[in-house]
C-alpha positions in Angstrom: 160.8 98.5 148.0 163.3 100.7 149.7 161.1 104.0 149.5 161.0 104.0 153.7 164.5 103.2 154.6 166.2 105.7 156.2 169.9 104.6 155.3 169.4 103.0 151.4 167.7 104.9 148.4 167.5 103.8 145.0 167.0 106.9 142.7 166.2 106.7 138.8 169.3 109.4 137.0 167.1 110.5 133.7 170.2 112.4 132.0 170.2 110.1 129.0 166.3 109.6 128.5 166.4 112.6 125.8 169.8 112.9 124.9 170.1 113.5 120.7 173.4 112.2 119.0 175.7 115.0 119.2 176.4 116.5 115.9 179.5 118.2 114.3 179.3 122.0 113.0 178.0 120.3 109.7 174.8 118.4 110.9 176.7 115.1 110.6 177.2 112.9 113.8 180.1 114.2 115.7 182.4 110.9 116.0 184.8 112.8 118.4 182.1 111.4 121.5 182.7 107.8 120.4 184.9 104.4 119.8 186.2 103.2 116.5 183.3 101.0 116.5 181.4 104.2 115.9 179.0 102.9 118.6 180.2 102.9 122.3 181.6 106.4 123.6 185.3 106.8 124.0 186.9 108.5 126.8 185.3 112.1 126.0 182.3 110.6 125.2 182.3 108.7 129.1 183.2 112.0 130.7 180.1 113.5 129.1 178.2 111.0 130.4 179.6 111.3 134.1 179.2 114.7 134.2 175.5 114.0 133.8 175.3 111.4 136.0 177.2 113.7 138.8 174.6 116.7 138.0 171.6 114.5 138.1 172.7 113.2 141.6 172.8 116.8 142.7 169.0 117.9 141.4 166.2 117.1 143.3 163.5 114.5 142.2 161.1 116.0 139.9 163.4 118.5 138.5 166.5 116.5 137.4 167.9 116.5 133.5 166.6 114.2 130.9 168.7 114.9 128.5 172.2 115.6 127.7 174.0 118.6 125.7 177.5 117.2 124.7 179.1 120.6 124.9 182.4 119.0 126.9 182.4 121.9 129.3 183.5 121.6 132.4 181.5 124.6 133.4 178.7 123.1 133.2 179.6 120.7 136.2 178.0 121.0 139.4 178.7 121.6 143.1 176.9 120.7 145.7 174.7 123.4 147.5 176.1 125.0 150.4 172.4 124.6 151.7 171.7 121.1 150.6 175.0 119.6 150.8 174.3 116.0 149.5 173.0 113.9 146.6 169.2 114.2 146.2 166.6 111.1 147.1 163.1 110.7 146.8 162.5 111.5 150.6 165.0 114.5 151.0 163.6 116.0 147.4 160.2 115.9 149.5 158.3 113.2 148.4 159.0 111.2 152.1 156.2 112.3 154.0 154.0 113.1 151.2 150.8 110.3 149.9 152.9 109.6 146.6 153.3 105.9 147.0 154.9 104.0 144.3 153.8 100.3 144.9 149.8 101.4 146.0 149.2 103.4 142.6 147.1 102.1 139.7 148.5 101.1 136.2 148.2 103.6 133.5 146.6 100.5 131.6 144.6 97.6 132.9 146.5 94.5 132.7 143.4 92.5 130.3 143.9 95.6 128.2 147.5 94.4 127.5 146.5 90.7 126.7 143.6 92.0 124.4 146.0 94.1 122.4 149.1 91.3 122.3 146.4 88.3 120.9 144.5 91.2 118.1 148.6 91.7 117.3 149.0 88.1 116.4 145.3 87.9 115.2 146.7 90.7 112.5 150.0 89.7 112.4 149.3 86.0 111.3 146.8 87.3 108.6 
């Protein structure tokens, strides 16, 4: 939808997509990252996350982080490149010019092969 506007880009940040629970030095989950509902982060656990978020804006498409290493250093933060000073897009990563065209490619799977597969899971289900 916006993959040939020149002045708006919507770009997918992967940092979380493989990201493991942190753990402690004894293997157990490491509740320092998170709330007292043991389920949302807490303030170190959100600066973890930001940091990701900040150094997947600054890696190109294609070669951006999937995954994220709770090691709370700051180190590990990124500047921008004195070369390519700016958060990375599909176009300026150099997909822009290039055939790959996100609405004109076929599905991985064809869509009767999804309605065969939901009705044989409540054939079997209902059995």
């Amino acid at each position: 939808r916006y993959g040939n506007r020149e002045d708006f880009a919507v770009v997918v940040q992967p940092f979380f997509r493989n990201t493991l629970l942190p753990l402690d030095s004894t293997g157990k989950p490491d509740l320092s990252f998170f709330a007292a509902d043991c389920f949302h982060f807490n303030v170190r656990g959100y600066a973890e996350m930001a940091m990701a978020l900040w150094n997947n804006m600054l890696e190109p498409v294609g070669a951006k982080q999937t995954y994220n290493n709770f090691t709370h250093d700051r180190s590990k933060l990124k500047c921008p490149n004195p070369e390519k000073p700016f958060l990375f897009t599909r176009r300026n990563s150099g997909f822009g010019n290039s055939d790959l065209d996100l609405e004109k490619t076929e599905p991985s799977v064809p869509y009767w092969a999804v309605i065969v597969a939901a009705g044989a899971g409540i054939l079997v289900g209902s059995l």
